[in-house]
PyMOL commands that place a pseudoatom at each C-alpha (Angstrom):
pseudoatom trace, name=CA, resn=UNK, resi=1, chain=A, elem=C, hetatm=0, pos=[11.803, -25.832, -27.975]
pseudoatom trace, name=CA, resn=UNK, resi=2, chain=A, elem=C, hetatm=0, pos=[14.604, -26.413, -25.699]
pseudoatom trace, name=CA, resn=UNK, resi=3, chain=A, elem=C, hetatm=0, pos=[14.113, -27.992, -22.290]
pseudoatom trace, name=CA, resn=UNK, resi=4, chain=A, elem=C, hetatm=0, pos=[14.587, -25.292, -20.162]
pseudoatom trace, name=CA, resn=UNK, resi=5, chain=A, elem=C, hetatm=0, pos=[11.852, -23.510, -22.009]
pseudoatom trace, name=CA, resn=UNK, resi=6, chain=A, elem=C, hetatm=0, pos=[9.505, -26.800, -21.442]
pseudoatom trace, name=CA, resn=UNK, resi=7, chain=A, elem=C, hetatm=0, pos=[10.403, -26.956, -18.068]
pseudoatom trace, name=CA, resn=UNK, resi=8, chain=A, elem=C, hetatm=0, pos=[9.588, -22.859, -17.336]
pseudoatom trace, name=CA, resn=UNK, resi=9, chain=A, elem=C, hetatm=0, pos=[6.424, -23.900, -19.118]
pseudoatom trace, name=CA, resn=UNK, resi=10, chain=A, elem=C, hetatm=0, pos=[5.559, -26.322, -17.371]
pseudoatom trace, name=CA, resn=UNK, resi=11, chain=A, elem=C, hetatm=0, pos=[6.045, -24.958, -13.947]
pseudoatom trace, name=CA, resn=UNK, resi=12, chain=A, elem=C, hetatm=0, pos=[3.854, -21.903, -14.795]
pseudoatom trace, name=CA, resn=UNK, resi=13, chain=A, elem=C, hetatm=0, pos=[1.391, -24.048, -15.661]
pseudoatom trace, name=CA, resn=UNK, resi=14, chain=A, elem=C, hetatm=0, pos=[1.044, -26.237, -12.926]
pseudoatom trace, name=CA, resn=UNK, resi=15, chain=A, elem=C, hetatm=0, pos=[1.279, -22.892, -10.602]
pseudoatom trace, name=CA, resn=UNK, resi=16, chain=A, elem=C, hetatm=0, pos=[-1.871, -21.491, -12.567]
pseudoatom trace, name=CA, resn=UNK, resi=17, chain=A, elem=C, hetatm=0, pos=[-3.371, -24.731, -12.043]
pseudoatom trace, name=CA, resn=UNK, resi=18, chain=A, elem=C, hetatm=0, pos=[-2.689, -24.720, -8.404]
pseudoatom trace, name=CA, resn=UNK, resi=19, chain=A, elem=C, hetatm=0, pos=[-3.981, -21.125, -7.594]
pseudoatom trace, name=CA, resn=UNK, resi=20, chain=A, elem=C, hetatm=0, pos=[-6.943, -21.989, -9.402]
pseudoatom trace, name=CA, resn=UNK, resi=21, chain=A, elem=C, hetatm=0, pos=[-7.717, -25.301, -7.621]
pseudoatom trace, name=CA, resn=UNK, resi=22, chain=A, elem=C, hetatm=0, pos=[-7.287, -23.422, -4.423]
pseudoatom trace, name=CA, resn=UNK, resi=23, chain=A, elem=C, hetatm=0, pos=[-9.678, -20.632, -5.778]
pseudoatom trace, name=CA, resn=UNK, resi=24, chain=A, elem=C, hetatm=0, pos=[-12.144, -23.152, -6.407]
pseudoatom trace, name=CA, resn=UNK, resi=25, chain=A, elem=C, hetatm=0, pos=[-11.948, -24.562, -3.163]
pseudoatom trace, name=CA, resn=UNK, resi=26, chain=A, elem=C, hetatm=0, pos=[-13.093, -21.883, -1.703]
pseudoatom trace, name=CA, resn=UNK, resi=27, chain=A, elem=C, hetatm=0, pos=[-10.070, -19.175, -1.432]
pseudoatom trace, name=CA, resn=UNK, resi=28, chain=A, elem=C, hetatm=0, pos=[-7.256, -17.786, -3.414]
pseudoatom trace, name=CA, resn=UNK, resi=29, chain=A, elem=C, hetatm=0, pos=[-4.414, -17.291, -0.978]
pseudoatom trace, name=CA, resn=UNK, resi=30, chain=A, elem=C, hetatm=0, pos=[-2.993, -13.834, -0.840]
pseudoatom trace, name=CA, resn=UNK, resi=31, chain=A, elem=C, hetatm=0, pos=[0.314, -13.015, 1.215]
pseudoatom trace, name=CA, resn=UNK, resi=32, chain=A, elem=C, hetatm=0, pos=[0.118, -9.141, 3.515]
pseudoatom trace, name=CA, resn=UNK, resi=33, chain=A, elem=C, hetatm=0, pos=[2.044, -6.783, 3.769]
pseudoatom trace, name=CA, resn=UNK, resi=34, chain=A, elem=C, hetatm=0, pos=[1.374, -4.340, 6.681]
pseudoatom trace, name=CA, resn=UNK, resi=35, chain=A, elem=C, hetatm=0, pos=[1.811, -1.033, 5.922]
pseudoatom trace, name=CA, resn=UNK, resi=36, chain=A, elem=C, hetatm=0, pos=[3.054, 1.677, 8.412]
pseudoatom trace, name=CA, resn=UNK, resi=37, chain=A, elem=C, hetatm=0, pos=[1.957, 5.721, 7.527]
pseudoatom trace, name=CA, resn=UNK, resi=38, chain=A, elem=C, hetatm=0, pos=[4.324, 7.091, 4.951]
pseudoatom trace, name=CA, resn=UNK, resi=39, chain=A, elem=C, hetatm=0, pos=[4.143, 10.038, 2.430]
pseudoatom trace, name=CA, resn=UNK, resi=40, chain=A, elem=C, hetatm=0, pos=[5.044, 10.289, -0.978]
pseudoatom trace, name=CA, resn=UNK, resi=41, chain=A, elem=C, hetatm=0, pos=[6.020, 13.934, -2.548]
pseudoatom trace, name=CA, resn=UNK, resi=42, chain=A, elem=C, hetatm=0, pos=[6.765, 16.498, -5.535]
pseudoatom trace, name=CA, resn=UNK, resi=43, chain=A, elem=C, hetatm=0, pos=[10.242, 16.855, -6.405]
pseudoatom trace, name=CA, resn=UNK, resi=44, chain=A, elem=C, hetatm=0, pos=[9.107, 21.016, -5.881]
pseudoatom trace, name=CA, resn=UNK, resi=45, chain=A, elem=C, hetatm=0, pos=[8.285, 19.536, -2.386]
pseudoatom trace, name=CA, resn=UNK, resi=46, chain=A, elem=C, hetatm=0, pos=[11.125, 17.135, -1.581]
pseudoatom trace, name=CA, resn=UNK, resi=47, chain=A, elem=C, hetatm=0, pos=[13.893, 20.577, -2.747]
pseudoatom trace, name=CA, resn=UNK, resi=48, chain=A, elem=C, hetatm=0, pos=[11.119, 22.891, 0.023]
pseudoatom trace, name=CA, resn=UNK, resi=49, chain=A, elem=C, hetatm=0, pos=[12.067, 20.051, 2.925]
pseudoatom trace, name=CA, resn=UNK, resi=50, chain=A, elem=C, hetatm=0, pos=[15.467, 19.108, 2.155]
pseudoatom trace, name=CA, resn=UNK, resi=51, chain=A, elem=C, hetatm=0, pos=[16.930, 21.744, 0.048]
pseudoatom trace, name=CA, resn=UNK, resi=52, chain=A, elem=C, hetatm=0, pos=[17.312, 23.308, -3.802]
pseudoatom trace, name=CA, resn=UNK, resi=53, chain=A, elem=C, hetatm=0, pos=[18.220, 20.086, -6.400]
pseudoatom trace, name=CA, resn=UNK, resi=54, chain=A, elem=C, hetatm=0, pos=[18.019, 17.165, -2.894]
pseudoatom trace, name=CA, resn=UNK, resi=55, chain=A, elem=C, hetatm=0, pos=[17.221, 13.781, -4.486]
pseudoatom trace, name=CA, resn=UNK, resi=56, chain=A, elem=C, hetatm=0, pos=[15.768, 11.248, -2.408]
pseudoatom trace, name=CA, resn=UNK, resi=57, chain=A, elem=C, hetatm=0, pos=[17.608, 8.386, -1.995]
pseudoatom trace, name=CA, resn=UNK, resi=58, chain=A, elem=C, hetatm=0, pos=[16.956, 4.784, -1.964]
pseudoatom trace, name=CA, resn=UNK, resi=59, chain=A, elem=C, hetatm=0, pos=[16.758, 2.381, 1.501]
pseudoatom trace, name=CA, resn=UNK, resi=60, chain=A, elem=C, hetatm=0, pos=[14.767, -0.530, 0.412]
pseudoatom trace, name=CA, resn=UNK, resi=61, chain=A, elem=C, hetatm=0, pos=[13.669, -1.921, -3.010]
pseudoatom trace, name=CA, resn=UNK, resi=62, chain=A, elem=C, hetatm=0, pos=[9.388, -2.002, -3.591]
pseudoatom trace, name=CA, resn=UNK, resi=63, chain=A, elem=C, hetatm=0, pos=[6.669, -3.290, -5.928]
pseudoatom trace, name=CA, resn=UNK, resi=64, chain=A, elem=C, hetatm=0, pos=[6.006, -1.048, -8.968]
pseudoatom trace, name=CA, resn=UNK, resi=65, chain=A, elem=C, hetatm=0, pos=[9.442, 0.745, -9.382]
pseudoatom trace, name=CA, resn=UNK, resi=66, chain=A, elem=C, hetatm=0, pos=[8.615, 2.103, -6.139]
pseudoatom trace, name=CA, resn=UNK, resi=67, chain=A, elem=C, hetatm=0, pos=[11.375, 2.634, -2.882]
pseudoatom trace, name=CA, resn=UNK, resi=68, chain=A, elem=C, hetatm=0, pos=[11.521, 3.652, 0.486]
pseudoatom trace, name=CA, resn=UNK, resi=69, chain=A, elem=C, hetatm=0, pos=[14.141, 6.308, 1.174]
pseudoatom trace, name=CA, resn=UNK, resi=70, chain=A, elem=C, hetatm=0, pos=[16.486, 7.193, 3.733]
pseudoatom trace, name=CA, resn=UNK, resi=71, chain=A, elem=C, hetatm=0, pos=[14.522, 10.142, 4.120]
pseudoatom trace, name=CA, resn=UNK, resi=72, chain=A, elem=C, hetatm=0, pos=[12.185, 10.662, 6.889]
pseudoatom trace, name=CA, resn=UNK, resi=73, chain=A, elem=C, hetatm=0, pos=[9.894, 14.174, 7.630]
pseudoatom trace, name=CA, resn=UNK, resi=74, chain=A, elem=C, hetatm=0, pos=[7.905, 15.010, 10.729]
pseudoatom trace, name=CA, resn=UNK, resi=75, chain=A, elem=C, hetatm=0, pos=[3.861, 15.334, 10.071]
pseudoatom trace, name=CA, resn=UNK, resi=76, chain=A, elem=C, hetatm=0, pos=[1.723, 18.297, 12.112]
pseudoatom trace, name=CA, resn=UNK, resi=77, chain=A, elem=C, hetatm=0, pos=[-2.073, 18.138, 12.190]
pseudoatom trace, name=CA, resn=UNK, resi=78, chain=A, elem=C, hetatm=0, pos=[-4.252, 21.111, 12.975]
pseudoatom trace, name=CA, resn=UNK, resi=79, chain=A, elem=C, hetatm=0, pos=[-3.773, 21.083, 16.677]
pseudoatom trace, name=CA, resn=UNK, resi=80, chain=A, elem=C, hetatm=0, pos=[-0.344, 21.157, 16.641]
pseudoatom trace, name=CA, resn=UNK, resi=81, chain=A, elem=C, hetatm=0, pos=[-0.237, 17.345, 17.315]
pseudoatom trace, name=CA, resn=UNK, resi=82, chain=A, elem=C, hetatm=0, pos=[3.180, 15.861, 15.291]
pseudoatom trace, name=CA, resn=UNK, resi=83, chain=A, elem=C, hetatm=0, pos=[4.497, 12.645, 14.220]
pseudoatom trace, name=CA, resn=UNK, resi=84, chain=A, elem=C, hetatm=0, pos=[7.953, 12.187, 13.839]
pseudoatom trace, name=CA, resn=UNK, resi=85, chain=A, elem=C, hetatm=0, pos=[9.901, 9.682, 11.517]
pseudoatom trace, name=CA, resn=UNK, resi=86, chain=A, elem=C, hetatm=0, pos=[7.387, 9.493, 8.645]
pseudoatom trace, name=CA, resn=UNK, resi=87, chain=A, elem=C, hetatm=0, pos=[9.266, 7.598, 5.734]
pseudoatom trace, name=CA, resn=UNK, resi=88, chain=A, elem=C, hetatm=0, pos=[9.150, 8.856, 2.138]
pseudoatom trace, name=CA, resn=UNK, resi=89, chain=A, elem=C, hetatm=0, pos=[8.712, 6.776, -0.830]
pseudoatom trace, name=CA, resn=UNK, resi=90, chain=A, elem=C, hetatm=0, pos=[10.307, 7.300, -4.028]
pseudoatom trace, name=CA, resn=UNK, resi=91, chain=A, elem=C, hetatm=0, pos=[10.439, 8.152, -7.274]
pseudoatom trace, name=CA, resn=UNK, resi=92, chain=A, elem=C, hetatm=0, pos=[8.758, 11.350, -6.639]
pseudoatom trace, name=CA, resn=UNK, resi=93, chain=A, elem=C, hetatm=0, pos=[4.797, 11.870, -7.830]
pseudoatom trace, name=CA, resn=UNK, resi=94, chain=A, elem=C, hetatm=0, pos=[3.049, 14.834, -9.429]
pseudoatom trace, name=CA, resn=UNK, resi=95, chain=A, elem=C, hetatm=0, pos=[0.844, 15.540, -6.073]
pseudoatom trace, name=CA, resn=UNK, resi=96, chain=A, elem=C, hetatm=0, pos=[1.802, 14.944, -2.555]
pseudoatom trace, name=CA, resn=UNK, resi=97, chain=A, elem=C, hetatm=0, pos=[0.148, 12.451, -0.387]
pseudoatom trace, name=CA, resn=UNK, resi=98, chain=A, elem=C, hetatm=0, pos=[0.108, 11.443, 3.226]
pseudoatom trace, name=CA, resn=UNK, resi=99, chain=A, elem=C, hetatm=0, pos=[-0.963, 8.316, 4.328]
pseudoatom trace, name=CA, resn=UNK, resi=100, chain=A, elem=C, hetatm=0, pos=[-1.670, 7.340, 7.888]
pseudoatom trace, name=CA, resn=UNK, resi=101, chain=A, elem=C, hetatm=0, pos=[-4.211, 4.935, 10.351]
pseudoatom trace, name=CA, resn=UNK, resi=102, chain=A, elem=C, hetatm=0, pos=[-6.859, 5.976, 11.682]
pseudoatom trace, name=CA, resn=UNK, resi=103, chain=A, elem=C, hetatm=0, pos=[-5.231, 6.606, 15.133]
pseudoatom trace, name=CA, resn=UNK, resi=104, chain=A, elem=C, hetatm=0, pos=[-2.391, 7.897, 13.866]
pseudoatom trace, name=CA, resn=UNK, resi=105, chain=A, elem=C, hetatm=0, pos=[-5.779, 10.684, 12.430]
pseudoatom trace, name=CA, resn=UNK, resi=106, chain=A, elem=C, hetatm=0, pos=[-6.839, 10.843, 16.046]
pseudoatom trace, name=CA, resn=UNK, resi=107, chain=A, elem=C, hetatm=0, pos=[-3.470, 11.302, 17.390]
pseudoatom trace, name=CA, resn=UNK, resi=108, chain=A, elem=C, hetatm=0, pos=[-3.394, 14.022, 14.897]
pseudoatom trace, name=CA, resn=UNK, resi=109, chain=A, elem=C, hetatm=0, pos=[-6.816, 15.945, 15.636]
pseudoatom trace, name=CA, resn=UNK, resi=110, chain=A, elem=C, hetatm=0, pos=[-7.398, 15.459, 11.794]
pseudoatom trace, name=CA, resn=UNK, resi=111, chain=A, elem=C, hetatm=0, pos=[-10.538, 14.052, 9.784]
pseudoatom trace, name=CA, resn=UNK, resi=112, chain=A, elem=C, hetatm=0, pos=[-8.878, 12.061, 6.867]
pseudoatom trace, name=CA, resn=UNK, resi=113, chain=A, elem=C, hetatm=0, pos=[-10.977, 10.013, 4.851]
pseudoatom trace, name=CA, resn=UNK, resi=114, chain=A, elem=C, hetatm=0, pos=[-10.854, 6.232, 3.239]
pseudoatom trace, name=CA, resn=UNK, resi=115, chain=A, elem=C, hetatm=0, pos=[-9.467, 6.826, -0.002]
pseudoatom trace, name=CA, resn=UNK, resi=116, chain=A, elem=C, hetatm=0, pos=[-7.797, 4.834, -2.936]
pseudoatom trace, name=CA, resn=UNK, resi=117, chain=A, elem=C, hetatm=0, pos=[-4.204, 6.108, -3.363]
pseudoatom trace, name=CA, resn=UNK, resi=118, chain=A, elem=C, hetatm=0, pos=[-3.668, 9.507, -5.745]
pseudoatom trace, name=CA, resn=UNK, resi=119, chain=A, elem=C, hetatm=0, pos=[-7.573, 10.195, -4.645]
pseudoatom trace, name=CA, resn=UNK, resi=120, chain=A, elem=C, hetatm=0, pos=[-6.929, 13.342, -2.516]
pseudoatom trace, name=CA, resn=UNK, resi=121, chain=A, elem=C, hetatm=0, pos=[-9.220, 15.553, -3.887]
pseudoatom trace, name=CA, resn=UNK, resi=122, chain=A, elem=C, hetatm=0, pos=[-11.328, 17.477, -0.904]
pseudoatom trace, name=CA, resn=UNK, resi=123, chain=A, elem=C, hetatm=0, pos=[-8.923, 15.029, 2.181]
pseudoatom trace, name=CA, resn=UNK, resi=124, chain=A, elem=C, hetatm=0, pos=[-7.363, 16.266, 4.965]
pseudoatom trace, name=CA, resn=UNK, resi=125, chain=A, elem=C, hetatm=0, pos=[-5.038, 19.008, 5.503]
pseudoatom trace, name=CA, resn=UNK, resi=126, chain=A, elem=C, hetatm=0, pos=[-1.862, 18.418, 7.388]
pseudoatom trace, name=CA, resn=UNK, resi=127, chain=A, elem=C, hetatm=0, pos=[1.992, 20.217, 7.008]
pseudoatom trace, name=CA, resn=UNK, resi=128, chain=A, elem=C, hetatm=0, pos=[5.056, 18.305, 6.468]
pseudoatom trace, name=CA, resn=UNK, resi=129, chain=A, elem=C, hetatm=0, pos=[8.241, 19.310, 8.077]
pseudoatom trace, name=CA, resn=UNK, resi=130, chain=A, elem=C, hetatm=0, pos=[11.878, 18.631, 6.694]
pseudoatom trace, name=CA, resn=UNK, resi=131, chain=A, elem=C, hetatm=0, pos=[15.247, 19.157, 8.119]
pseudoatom trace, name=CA, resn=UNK, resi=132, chain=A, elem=C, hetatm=0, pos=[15.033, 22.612, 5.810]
pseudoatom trace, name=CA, resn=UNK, resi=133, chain=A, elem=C, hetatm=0, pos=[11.789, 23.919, 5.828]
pseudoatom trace, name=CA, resn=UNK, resi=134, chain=A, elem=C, hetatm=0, pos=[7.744, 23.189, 5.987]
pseudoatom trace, name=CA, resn=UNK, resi=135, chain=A, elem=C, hetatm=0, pos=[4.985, 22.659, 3.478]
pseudoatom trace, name=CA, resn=UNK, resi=136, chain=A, elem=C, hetatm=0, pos=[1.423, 22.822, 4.207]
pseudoatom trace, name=CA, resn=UNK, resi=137, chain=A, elem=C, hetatm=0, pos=[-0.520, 20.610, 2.105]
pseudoatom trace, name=CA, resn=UNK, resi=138, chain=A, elem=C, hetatm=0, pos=[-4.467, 22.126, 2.064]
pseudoatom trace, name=CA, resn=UNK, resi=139, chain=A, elem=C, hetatm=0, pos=[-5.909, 18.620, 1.123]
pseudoatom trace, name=CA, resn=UNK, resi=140, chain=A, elem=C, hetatm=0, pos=[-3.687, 15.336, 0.531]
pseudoatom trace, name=CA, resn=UNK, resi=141, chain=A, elem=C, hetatm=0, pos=[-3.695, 13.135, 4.374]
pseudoatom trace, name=CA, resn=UNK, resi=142, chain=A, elem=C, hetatm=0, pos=[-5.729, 9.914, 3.672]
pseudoatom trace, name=CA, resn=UNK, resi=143, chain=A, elem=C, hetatm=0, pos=[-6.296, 6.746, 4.980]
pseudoatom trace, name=CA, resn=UNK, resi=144, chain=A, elem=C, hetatm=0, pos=[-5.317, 3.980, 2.445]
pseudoatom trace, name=CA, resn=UNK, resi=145, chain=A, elem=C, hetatm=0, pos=[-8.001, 1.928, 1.180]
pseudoatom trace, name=CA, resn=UNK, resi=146, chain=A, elem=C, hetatm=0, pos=[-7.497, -1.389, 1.742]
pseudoatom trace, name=CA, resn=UNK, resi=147, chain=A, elem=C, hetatm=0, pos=[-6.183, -3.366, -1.546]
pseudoatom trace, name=CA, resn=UNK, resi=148, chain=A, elem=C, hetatm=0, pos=[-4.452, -6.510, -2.980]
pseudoatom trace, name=CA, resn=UNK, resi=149, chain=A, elem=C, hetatm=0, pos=[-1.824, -6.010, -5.836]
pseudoatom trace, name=CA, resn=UNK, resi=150, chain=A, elem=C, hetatm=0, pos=[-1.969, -8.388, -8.543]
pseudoatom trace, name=CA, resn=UNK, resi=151, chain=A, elem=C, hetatm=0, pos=[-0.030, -9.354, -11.379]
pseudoatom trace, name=CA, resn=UNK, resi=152, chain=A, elem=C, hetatm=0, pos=[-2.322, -10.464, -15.120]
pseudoatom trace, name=CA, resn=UNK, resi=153, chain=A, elem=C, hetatm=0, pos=[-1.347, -13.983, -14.487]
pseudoatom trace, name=CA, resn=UNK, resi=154, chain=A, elem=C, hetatm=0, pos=[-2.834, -13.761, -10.402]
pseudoatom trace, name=CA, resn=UNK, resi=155, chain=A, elem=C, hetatm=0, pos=[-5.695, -11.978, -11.148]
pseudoatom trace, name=CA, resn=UNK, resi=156, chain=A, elem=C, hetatm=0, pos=[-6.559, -14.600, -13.914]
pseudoatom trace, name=CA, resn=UNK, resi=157, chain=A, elem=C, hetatm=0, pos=[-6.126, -17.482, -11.447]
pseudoatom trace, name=CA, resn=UNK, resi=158, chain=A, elem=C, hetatm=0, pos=[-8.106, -15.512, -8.937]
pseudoatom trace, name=CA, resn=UNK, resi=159, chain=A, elem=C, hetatm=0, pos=[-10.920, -15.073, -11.247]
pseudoatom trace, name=CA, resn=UNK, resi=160, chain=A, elem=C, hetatm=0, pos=[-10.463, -11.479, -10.947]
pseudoatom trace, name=CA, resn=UNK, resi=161, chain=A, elem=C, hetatm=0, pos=[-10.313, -8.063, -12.911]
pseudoatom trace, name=CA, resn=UNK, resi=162, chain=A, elem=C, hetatm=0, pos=[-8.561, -4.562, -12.113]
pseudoatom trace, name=CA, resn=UNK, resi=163, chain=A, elem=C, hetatm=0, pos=[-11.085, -2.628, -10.156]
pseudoatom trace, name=CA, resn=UNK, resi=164, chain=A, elem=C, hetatm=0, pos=[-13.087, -5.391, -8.288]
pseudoatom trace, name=CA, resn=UNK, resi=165, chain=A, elem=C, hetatm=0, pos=[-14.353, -5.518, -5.183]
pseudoatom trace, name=CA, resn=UNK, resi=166, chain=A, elem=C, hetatm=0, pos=[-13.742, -8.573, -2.933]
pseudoatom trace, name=CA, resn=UNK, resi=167, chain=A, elem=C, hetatm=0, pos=[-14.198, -10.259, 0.301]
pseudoatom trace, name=CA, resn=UNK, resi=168, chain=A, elem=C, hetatm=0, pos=[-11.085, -11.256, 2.477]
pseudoatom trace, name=CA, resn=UNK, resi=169, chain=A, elem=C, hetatm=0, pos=[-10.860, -13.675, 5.318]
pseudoatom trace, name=CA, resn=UNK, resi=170, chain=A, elem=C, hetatm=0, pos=[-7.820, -14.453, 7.563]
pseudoatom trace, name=CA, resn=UNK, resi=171, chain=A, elem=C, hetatm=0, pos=[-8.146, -17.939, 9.324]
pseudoatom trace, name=CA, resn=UNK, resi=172, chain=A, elem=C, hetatm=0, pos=[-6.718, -17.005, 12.139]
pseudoatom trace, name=CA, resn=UNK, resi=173, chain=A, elem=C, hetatm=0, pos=[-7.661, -17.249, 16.127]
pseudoatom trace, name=CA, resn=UNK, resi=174, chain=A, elem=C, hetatm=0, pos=[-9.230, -13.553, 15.268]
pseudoatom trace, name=CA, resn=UNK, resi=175, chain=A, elem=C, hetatm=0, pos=[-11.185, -15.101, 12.231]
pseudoatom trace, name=CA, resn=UNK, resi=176, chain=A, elem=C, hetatm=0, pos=[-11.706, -11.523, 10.373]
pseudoatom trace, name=CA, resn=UNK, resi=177, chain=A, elem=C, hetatm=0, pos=[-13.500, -10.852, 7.393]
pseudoatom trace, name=CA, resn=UNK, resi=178, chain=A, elem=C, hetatm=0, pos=[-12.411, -7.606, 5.726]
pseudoatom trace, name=CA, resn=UNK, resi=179, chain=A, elem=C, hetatm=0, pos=[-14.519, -6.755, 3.193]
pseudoatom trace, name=CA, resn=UNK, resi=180, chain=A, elem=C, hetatm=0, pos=[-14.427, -3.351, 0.836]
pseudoatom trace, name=CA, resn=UNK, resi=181, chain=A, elem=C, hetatm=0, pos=[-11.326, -4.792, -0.839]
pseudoatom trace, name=CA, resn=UNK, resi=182, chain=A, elem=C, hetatm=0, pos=[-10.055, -3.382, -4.443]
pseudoatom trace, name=CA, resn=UNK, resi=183, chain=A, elem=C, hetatm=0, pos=[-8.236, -5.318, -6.573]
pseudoatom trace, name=CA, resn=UNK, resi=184, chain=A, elem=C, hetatm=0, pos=[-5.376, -3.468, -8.472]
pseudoatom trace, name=CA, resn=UNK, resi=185, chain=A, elem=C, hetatm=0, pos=[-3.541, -5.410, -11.580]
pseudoatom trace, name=CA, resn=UNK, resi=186, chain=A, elem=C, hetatm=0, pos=[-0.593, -4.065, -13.377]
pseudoatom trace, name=CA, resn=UNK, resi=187, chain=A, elem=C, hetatm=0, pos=[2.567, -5.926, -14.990]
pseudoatom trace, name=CA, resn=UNK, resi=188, chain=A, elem=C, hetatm=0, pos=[4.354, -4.349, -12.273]
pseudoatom trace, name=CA, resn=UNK, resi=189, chain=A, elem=C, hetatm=0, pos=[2.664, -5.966, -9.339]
pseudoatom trace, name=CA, resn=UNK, resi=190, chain=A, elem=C, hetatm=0, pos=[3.769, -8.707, -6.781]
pseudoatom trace, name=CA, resn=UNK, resi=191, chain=A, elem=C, hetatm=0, pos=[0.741, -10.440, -5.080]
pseudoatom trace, name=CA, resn=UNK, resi=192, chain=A, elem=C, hetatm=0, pos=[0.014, -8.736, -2.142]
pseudoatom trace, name=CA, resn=UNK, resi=193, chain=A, elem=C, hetatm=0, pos=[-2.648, -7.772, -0.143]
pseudoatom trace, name=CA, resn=UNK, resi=194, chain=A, elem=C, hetatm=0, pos=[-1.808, -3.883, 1.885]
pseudoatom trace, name=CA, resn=UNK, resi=195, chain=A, elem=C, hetatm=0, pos=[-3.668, -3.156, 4.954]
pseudoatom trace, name=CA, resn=UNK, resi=196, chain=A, elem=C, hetatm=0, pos=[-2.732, -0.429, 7.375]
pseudoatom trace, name=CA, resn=UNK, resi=197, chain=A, elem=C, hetatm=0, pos=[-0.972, -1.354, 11.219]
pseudoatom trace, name=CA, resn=UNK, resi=198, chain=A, elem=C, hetatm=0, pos=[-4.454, -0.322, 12.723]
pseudoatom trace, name=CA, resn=UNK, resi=199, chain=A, elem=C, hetatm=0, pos=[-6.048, -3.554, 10.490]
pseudoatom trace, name=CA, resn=UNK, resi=200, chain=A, elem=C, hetatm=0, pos=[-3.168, -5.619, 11.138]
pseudoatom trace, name=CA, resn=UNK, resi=201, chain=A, elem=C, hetatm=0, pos=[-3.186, -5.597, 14.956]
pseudoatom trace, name=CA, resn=UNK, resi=202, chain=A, elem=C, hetatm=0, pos=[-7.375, -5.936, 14.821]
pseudoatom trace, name=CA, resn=UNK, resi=203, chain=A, elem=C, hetatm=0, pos=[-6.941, -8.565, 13.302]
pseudoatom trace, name=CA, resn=UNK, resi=204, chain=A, elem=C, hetatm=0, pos=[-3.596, -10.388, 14.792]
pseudoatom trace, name=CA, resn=UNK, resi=205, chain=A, elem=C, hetatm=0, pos=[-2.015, -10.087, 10.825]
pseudoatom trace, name=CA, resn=UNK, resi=206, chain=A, elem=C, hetatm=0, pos=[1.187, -9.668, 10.570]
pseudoatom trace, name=CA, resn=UNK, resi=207, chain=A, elem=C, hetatm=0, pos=[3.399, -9.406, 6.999]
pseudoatom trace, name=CA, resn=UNK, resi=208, chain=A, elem=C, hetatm=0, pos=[3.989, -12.306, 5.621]
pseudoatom trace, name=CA, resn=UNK, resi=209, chain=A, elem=C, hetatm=0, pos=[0.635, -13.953, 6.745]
pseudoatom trace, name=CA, resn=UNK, resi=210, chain=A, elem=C, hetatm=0, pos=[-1.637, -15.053, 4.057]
pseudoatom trace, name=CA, resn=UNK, resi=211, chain=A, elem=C, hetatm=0, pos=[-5.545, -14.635, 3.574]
pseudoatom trace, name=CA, resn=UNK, resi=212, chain=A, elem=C, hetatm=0, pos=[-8.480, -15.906, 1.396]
pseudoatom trace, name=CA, resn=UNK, resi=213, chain=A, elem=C, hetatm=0, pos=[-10.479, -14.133, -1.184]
pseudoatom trace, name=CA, resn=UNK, resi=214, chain=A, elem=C, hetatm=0, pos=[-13.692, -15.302, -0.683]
pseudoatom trace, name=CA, resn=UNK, resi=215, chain=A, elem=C, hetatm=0, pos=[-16.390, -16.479, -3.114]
for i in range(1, 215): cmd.bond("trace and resi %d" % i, "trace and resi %d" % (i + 1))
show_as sticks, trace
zoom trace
């Protein structure tokens, strides 16, 4: 073994190591990322917005193959209430979802419930509009349960599997304990835990902040 292959070794070793150690003292450290309302869409969706055979196109890089686009679209609750500049993020998924806070639901005059991402079934109803036309979505506007991304090798350290539920403080001047929080592995994943803006200012979080899981 050469010893740049010792020395890779090594350091993912000693990293394990450390997570664990700071597991054990009471905490695995998890980095946030605050996340604002978005939607993601069907390509049949994207071409009823922006036009027959539009792509979406990519603005920033995320976890999971995913991107935020360039593209933006303008969501209308039942009263007629709108918010403008919603991002979209890419690739493109086999059922349309729109995620928001709970103010922005207020704001909105619509009832959408606490749901895991893709779980839609029976939500809120809300229409999307595009700089080409409007889609109304009968169920599909959710709030995002709250959730830490982990990769094997994390989750392992953490002393956690895919599906858990855990505990989360923030040792901050606020002092919050969110609890109610999923754990999500996949190969894919960079450790991260996602609450939504309404969570974040609660709580004085901002991205980039780190939290505890707690024991």
């Amino acid at each position: 073994m050469d010893n740049n292959n010792v020395a890779l070794i090594t350091k993912l070793v000693l990293e394990a190591v450390e997570k664990q150690k700071t597991a054990d003292e009471g905490g695995f450290l998890v980095p946030i990322g605050v996340s604002a309302r978005h939607i993601h869409l069907t390509q049949e969706h994207v071409e009823a917005l922006f036009g027959k055979g539009y792509q979406l196109t990519k603005k920033k890089e995320l976890m999971g193959g995913q991107f935020a686009s360039n593209e933006t679209v303008t969501i209308v609750g039942l009263k007629l209430r709108a918010i403008e500049n919603v991002r979209i993020l890419g690739p493109v998924r086999k059922r349309s979802q729109v995620e928001i806070s709970a103010t922005d639901a207020i704001r909105l005059g619509v009832k959408a419930p606490i749901r895991e991402s893709g779980n839609v079934a029976g939500s809120a109803a809300i229409a999307v509009v595009g700089p080409k036309g409007a889609i109304y979505l009968n169920e599909g506007c959710i709030i995002a349960k709250r959730h830490i991304h982990m990769s094997p090798k994390d989750a392992m350290a953490a002393g956690v599997h895919d599906g858990d539920i855990v505990s989360v403080k923030a040792d901050n001047e606020r002092g919050t304990v969110f609890n109610h929080v999923q754990i999500r592995v996949d190969d894919s994943f960079t450790l991260e835990m996602h609450i939504d803006t309404d969570e974040a200012n609660a709580a004085k979080i901002a991205t980039g902040d780190t939290v505890k899981i707690m024991k």
